[in-house]
Each structure stands twice: as structure tokens, then as C-alpha cells.
C-alpha positions in Angstrom: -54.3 -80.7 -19.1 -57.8 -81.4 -18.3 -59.1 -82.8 -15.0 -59.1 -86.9 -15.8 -55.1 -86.4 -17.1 -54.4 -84.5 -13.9 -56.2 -87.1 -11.2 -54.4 -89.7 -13.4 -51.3 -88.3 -13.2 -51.7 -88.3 -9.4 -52.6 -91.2 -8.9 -49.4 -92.5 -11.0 -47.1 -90.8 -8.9 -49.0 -91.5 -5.2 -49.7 -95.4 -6.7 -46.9 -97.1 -4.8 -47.9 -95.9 -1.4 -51.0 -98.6 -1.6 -48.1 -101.0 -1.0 -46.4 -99.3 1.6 -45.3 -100.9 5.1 -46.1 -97.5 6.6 -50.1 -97.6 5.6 -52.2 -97.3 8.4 -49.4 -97.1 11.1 -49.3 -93.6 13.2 -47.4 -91.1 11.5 -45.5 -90.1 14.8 -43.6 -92.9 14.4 -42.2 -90.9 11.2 -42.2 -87.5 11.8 -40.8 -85.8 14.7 -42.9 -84.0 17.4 -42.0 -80.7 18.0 -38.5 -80.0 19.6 -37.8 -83.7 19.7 -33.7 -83.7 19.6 -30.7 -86.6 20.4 -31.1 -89.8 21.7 -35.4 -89.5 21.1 -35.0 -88.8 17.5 -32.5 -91.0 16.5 -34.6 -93.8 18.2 -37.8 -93.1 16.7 -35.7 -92.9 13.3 -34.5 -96.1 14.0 -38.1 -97.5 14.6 -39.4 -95.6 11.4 -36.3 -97.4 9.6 -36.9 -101.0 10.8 -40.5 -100.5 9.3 -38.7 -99.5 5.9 -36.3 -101.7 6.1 -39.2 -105.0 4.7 -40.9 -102.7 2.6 -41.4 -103.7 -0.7 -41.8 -100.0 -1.7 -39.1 -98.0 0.1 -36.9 -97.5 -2.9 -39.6 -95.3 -4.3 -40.8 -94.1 -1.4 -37.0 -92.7 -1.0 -37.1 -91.7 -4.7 -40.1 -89.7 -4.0 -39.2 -87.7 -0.9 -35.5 -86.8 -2.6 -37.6 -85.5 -6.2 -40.3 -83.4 -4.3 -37.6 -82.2 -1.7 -39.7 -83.8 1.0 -38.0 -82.2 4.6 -39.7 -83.5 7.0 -39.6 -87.5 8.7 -38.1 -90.6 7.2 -38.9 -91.5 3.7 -37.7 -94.6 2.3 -35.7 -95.8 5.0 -34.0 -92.4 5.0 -34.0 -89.7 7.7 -34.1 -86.0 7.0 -30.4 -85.6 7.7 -29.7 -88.6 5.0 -31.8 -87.1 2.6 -30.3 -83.9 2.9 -26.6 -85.0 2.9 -27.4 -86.6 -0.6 -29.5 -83.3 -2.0 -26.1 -81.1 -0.7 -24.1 -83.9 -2.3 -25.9 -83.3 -5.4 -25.9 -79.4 -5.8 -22.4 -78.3 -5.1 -22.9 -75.3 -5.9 -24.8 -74.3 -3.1 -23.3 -71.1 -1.8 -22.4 -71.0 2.2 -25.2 -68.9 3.0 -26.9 -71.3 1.2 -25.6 -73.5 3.6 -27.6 -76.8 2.6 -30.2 -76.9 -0.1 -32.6 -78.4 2.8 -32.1 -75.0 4.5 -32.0 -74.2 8.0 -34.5 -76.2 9.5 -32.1 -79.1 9.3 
């Protein structure tokens, strides 16, 4: 693959995010700061959500994160732990040291 079918191919998959709710807003309200647990999180989640929620892009925006395995923030409307309960949901086979196929970060 030569460079112009690479770039193109990126900008295919990345194209959607020019529509995006999310552009331009600070990216805190998405991911979570360092040892941010309970009530904080689920809060910002829920402001990252309400965001998502009028997007006209979120259902590949979700799509995305769940393909590349994205871990980290809400994606799509989803939060990590949604994500991850439908990755699990999807691999069965995962073995219990395994544990989840987000790992143990989650």
C-alpha cells in the first residue's frame, strides 16, 4: 500500500468525527482524570452521554471504539464499563484469568 491509499484509508475511517458533537469540546468531559471513582465518574459519564445522546454520529462513533478496542472514556454514548460488558458478551471464551477481554484496568 503506498502512501495516498494509506492517508486515504485514514481518512475513511476518522471521516465521521468531522460531524461529531464532541469536536472542539474539552476532552475531560470524556475521559476520566486520574483516580476519578463513584459518584464523579458516573456524573461526568452522564454529561459525556447527554452530549452523545443529539449526535448525529454516535452510532459510529460507538462502532469505532468497540472495533479498535478503544478502553478508555465514553465513545458513542457508551462508557468504558458498557463497552466492555458487550466485548465480554461477545468473546465467551475468555478464560477467568482472562477475566474480561478489556482487562484489568476496568
Amino acid at each position: 500500500m503506498d502512501i495516498k491509499e494509506h492517508l486515504s484509508a485514514l481518512v475513511e475511517v476518522w471521516s465521521w468525527q468531522r460531524f461529531a458533537a464532541c469536536r472542539g469540546l474539552d476532552s475531560a468531559v470524556f475521559y476520566s482524570p486520574s483516580g476519578e471513582r463513584g459518584r464523579a465518574k458516573l456524573h461526568r459519564d452522564r454529561q459525556a452521554q447527554e452530549i452523545c445522546a443529539g449526535c448525529s454520529v454516535r452510532f459510529q462513533c460507538a462502532n469505532f471504539a468497540l472495533r479498535h478496542g478503544e478502553r478508555h472514556g465514553v465513545w458513542g454514548g457508551m462508557s468504558e464499563n458498557e463497552r466492555c460488558a458487550i466485548l465480554d458478551a461477545a468473546h465467551p471464551s475468555a478464560t477467568p484469568l482472562d477475566a474480561s477481554v478489556c482487562g484489568p484496568e476496568l
